[in-house]
C-alpha positions as a Markdown table, in Angstrom:
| # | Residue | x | y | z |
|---|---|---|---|---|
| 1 | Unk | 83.3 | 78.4 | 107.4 |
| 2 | Unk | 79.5 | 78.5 | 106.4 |
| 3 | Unk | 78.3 | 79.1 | 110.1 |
| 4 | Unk | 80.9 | 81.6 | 110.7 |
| 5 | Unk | 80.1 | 83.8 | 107.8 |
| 6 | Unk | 75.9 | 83.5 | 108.8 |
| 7 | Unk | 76.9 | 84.2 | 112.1 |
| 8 | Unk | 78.6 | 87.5 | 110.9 |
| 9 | Unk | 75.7 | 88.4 | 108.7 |
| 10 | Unk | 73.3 | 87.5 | 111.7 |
| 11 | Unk | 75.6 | 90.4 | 113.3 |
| 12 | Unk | 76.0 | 92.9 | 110.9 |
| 13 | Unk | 71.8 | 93.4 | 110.4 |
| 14 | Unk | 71.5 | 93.2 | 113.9 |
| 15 | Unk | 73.8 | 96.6 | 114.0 |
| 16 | Unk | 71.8 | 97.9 | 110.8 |
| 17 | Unk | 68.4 | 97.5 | 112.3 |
| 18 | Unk | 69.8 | 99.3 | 116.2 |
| 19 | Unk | 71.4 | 101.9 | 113.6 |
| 20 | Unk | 68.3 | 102.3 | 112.2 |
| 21 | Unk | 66.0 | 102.4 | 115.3 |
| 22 | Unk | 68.5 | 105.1 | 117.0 |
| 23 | Unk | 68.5 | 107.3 | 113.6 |
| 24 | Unk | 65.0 | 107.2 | 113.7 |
| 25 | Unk | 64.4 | 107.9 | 117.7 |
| 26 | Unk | 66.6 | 110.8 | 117.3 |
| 27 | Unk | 64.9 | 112.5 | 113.7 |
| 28 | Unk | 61.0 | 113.1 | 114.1 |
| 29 | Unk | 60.9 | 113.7 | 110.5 |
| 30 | Unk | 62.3 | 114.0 | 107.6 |
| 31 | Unk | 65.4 | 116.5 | 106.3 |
| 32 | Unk | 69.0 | 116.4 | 108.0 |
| 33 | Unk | 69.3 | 116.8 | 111.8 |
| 34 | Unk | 72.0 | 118.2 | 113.0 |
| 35 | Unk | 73.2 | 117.0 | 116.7 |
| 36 | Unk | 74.8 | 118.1 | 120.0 |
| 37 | Unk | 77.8 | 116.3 | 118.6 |
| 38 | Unk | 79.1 | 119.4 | 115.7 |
| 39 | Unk | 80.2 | 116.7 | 113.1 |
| 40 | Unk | 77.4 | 114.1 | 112.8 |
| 41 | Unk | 74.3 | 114.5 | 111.4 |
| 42 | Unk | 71.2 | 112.5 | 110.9 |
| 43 | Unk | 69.4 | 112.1 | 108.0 |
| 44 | Unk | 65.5 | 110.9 | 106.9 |
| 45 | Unk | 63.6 | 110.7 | 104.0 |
| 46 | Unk | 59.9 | 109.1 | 103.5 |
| 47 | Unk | 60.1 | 109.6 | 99.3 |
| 48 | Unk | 62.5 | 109.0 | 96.3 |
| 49 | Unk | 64.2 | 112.5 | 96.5 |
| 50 | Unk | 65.0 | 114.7 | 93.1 |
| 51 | Unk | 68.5 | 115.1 | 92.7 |
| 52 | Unk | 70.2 | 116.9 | 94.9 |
| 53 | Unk | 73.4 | 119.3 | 93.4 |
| 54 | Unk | 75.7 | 120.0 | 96.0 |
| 55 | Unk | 79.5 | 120.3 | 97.4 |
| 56 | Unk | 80.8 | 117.6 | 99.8 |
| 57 | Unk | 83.0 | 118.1 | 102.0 |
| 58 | Unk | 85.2 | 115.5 | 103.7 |
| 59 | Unk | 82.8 | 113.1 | 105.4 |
| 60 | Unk | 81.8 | 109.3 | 105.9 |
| 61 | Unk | 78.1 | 108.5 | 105.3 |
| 62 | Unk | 76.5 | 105.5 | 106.4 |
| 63 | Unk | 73.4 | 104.4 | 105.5 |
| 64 | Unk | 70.9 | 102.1 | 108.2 |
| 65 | Unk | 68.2 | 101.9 | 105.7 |
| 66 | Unk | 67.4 | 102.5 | 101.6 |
| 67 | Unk | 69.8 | 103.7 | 99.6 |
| 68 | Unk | 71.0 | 106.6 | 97.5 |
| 69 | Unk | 72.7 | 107.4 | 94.6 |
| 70 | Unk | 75.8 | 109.8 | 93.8 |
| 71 | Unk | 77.0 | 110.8 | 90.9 |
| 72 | Unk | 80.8 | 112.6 | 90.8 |
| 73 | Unk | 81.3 | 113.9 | 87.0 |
| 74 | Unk | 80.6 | 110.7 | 84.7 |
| 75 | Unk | 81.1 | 108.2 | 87.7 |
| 76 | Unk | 77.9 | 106.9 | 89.7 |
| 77 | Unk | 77.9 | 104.9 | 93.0 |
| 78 | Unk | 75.1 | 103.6 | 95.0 |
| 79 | Unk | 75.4 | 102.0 | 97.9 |
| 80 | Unk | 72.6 | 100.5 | 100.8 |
| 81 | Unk | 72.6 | 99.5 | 104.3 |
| 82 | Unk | 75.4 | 96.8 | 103.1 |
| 83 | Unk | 78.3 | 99.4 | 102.1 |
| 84 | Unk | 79.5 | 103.2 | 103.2 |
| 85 | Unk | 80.0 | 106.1 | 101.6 |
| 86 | Unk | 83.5 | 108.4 | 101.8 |
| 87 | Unk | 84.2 | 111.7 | 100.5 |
| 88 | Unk | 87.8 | 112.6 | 101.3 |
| 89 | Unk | 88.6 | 116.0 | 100.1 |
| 90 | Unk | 85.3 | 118.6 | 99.2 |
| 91 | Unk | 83.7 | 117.5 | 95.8 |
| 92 | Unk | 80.5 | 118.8 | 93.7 |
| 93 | Unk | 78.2 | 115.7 | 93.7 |
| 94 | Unk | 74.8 | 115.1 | 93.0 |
| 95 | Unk | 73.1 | 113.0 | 95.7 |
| 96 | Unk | 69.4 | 111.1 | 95.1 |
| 97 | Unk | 67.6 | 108.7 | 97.8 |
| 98 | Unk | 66.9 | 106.1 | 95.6 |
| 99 | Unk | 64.9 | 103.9 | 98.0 |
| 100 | Unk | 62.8 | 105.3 | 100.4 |
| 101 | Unk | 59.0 | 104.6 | 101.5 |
| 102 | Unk | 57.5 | 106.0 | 104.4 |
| 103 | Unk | 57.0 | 102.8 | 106.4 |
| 104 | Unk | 60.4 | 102.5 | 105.4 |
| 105 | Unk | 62.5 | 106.0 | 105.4 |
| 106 | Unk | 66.0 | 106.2 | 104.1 |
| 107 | Unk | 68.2 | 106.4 | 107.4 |
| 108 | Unk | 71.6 | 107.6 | 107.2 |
| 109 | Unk | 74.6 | 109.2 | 109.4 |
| 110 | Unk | 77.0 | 111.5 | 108.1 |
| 111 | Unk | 80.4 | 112.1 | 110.2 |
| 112 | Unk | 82.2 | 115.0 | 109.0 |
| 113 | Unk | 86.1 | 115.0 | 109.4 |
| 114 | Unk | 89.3 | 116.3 | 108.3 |
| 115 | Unk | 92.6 | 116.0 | 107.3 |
| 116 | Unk | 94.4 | 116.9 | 110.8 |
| 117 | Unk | 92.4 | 114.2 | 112.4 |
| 118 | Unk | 93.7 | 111.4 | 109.8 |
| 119 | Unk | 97.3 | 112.9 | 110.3 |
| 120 | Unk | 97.5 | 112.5 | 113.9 |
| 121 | Unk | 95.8 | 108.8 | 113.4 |
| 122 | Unk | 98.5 | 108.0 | 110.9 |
| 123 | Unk | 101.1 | 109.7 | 113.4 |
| 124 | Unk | 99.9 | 107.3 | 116.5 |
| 125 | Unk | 99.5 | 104.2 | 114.3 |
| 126 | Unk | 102.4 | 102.5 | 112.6 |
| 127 | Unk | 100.2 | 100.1 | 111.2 |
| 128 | Unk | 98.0 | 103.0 | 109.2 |
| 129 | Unk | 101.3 | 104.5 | 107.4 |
| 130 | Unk | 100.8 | 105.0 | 103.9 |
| 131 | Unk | 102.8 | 102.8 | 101.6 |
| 132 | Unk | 104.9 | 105.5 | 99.0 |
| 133 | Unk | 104.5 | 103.7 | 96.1 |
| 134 | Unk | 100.3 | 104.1 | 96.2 |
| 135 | Unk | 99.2 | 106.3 | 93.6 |
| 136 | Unk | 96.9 | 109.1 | 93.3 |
| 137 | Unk | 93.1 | 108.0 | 94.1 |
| 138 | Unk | 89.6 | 109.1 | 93.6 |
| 139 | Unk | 88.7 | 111.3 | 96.6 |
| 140 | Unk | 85.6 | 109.3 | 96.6 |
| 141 | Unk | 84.5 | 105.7 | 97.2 |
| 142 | Unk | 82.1 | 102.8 | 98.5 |
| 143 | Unk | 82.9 | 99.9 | 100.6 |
| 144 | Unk | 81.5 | 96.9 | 102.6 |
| 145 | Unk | 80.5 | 98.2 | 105.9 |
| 146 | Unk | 82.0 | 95.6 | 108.6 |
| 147 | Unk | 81.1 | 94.9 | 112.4 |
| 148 | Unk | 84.0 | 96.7 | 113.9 |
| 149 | Unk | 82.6 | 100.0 | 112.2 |
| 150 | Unk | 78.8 | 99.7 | 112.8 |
| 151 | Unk | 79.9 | 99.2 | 116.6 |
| 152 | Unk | 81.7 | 102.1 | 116.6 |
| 153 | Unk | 79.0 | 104.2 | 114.8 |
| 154 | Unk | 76.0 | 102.7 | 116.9 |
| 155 | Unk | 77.9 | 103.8 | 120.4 |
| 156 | Unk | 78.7 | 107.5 | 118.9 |
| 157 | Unk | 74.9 | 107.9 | 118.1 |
| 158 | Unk | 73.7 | 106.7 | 121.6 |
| 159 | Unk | 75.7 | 109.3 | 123.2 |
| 160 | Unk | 72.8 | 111.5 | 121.9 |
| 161 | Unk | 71.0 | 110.2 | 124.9 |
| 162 | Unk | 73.0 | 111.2 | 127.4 |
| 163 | Unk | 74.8 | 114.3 | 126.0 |
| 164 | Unk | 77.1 | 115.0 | 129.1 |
| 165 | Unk | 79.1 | 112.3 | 128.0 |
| 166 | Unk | 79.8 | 114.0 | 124.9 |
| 167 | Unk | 82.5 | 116.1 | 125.3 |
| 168 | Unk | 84.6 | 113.0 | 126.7 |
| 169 | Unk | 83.7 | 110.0 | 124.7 |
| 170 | Unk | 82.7 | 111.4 | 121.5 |
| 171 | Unk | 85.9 | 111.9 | 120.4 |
| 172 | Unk | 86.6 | 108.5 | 121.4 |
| 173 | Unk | 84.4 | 106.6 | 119.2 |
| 174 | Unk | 85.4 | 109.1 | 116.1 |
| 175 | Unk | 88.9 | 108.5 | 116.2 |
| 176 | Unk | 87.9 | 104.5 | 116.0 |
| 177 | Unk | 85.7 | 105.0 | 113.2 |
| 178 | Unk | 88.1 | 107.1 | 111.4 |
| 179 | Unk | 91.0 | 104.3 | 112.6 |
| 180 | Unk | 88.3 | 101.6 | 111.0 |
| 181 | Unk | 88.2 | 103.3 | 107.3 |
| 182 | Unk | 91.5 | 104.2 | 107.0 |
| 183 | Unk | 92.3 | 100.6 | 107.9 |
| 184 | Unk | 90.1 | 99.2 | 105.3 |
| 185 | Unk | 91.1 | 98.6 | 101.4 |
| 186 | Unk | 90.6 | 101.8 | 100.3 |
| 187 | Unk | 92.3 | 103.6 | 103.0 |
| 188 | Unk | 95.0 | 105.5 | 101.3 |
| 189 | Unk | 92.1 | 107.4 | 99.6 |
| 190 | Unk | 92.0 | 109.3 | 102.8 |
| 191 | Unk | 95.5 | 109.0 | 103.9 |
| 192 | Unk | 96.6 | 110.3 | 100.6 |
| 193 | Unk | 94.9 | 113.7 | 101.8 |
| 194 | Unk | 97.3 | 113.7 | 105.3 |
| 195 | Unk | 100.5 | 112.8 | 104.0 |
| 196 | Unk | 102.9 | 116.1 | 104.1 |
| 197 | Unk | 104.1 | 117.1 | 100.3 |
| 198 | Unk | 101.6 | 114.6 | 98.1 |
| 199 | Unk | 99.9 | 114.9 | 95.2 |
| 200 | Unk | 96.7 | 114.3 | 96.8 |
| 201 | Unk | 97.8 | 117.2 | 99.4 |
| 202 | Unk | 98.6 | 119.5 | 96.4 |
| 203 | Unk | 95.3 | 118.6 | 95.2 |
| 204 | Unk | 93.6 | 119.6 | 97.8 |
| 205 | Unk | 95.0 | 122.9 | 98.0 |
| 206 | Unk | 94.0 | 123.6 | 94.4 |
| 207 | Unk | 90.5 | 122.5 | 95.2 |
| 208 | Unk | 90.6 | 125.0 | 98.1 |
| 209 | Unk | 91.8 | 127.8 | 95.5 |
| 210 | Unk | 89.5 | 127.4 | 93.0 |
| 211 | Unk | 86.4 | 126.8 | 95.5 |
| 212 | Unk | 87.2 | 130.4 | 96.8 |
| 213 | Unk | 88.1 | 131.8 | 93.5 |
| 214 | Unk | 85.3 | 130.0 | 91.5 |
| 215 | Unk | 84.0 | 133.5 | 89.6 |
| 216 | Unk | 87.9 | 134.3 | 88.3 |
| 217 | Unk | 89.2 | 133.0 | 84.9 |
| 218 | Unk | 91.0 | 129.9 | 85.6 |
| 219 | Unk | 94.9 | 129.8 | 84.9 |
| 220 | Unk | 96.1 | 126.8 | 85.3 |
| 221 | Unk | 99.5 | 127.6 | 85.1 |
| 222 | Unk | 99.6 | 130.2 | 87.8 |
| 223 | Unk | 97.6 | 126.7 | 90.2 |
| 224 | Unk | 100.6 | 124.8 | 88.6 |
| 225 | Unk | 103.0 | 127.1 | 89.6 |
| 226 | Unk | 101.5 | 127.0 | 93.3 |
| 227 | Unk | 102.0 | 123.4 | 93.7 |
| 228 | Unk | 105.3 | 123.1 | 91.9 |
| 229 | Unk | 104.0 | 120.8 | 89.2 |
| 230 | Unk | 103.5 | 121.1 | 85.8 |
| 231 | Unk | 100.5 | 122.3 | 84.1 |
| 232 | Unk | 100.3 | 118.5 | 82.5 |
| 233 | Unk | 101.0 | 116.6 | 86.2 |
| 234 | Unk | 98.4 | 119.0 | 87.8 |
| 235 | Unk | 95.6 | 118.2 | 85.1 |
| 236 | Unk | 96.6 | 113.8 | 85.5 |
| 237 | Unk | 96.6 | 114.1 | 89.2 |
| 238 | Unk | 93.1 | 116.6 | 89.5 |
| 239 | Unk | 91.2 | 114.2 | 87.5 |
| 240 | Unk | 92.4 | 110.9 | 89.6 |
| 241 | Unk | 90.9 | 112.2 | 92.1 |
| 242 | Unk | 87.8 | 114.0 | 91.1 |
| 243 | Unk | 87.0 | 112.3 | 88.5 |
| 244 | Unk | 87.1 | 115.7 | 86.2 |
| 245 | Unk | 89.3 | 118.6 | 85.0 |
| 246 | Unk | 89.8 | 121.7 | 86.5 |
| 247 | Unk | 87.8 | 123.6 | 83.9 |
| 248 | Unk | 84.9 | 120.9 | 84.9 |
| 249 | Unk | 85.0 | 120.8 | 88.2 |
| 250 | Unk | 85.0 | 125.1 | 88.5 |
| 251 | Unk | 81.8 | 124.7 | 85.7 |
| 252 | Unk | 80.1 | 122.9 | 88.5 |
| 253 | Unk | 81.0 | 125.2 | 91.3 |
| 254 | Unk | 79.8 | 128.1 | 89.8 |
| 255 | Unk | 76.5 | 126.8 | 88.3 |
| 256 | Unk | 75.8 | 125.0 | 92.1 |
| 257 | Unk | 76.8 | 128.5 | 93.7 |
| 258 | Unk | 74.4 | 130.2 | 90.9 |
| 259 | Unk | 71.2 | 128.1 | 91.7 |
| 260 | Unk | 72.2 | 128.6 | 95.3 |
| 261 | Unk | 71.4 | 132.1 | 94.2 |
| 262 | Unk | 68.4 | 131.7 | 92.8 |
| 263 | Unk | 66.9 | 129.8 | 94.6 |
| 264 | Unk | 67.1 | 132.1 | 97.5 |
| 265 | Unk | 66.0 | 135.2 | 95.6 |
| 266 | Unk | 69.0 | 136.9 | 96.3 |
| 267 | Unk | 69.2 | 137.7 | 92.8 |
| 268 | Unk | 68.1 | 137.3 | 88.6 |
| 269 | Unk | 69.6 | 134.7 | 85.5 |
| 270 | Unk | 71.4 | 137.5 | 84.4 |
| 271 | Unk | 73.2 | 139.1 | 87.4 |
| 272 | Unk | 73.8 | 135.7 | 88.6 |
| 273 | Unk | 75.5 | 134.6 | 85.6 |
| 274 | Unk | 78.3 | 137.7 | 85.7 |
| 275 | Unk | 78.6 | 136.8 | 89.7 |
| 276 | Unk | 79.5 | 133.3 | 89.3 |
| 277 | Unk | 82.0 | 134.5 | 86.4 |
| 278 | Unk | 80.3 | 134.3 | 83.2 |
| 279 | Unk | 80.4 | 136.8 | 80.6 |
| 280 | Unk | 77.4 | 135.8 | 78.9 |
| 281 | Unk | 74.3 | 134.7 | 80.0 |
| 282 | Unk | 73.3 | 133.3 | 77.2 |
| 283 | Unk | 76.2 | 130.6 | 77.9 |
| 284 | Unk | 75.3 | 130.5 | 81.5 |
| 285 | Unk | 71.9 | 129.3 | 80.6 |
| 286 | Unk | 72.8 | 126.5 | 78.1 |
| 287 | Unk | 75.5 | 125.1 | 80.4 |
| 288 | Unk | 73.3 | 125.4 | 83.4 |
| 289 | Unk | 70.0 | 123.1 | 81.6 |
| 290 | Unk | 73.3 | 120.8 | 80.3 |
| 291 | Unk | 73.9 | 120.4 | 84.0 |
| 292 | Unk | 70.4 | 120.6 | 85.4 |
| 293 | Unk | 67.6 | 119.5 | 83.0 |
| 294 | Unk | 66.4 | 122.6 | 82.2 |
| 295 | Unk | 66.6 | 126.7 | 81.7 |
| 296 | Unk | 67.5 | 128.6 | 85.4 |
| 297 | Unk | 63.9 | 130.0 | 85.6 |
| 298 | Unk | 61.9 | 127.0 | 84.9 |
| 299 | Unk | 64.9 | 124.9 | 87.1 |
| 300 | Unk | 64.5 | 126.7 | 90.2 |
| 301 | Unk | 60.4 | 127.1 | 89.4 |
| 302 | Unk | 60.1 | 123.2 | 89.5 |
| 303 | Unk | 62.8 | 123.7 | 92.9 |
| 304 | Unk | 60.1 | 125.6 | 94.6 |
| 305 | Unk | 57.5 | 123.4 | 93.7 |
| 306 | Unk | 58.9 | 120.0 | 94.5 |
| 307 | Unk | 61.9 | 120.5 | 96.4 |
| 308 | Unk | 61.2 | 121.6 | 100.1 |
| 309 | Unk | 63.7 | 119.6 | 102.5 |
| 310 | Unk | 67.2 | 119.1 | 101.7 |
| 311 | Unk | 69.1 | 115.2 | 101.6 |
């Protein structure tokens, strides 16, 4: 039993260090690199990143080398070149490479996907059909990364090399990958998201509604109303799967949408603070150095300074 587990580990960094020699081939330097296949991109970093404030959508990150942290609300997770990374419905994260050097770079894929492509998986496999009695779970987690997967992974990246082969195999090798994590123990955190009439579906809709609606007041019966739950059912269910309440997770939309903002120049504190839907700027600035370490101009000062490629 000893050999066959060495001989699997043998295996496994053997797939890490090819990952990490193709994601290195194919990204001269460091940032995110997208590629002639529209949902994977490539990512490299030489330094121990600041953290990065952001909204992620519906995607599978694996890392070949380093690590990084995440943080969703109050909940952190780090994983390496041992585990992978899902987000299964769009969440406001803070991401930081934690280990990174430049003789050693932090080397990561992302795959983007979404919900129809884990519907028809669950649709053509009996064997991936959600049990009914799961219950609502965090639209977030981390797991071992096995064989089967890195394979997977390792021949979508190659097709880089010979990009006519793209439009034929590419989809391929992402319906395995996607077959390999909804297969694995926390599956139904995905297939939650696919499953016609769910709380995790209602979910998602309200995530959608608020994400497009972040600068209105929030009413949180009228969401309830949408989804036919109650106002009580809709705040239980939100928070299993993000981790935080509506009122929270819209708090973090607009303050990541309002340092977008700023950032870019498009705009000043003040007038940023009534387009993102506060009243007062005064409030806006306390709740955006709660969130961010310090006051919007002096924030998006030490941004400029510090901050000029994006993981």
């Amino acid at each position: 039993m000893l050999i066959k587990t060495n001989e699997t580990d043998t295996s496994i960094t053997e797939q890490q260090q090819q990952l990490a020699q193709l994601i290195e081939h194919f990204t001269p330097n460091d940032g995110i690199h997208q590629t002639k296949i529209p949902s994977l991109a490539l990512i490299r970093a030489s330094e121990i990143s600041q953290p990065i404030y952001s909204v992620y959508q519906p995607a599978l990150c694996i890392v070949a080398q380093g690590s990084k942290l995440v943080i969703l609300g109050r909940e952190s997770y780090t994983y390496d070149l041992s585990q992978y990374l899902v987000a299964s419905v769009n969440l406001p994260i803070s991401g930081q490479v934690v280990q990174a050097t430049t003789e050693h770079p932090y080397l990561c894929i992302r795959l983007d996907f979404d919900s129809g492509q884990i519907f028809d998986l669950i649709q053509d496999t009996p064997s991936a059909q959600p049990k009914p009695d799961h219950l609502t779970q965090r639209g977030l987690f981390v797991s071992s990364t096995k064989p089967s997967l890195l394979e997977a992974v390792i021949r979508l990246v190659r097709l880089l090399d010979t990009p006519e082969d793209i439009p034929v195999l590419a989809p391929l090798f992402i319906r395995e990958i996607l077959y390999r994590i909804i297969q694995d123990e926390h599956g139904h955190s995905i297939k939650q998201f696919a499953i016609q009439d769910s709380h995790a579906q209602h979910i998602a809709e309200v995530i959608e509604v608020i994400q497009s609606d972040y600068a209105k007041p929030l009413r949180i019966e009228q969401l309830a109303a949408m989804i036919n739950m109650s106002s009580s059912s809709l705040h239980h269910h939100f928070k299993a799967i993000t981790a935080m309440s509506p009122l929270q997770f819209q708090k973090q939309i607009r303050l990541h949408e309002a340092r977008r903002m700023l950032l870019a120049g498009l705009t000043d504190v003040a007038d940023a603070a009534f387009q993102v839907g506060y009243e007062s700027p005064s409030q806006f600035s306390r709740e955006y150095a709660r969130m961010y370490g310090l006051p919007p101009k002096s924030d998006i000062k030490r941004l400029r300074h510090t901050l000029d490629i994006k993981y």
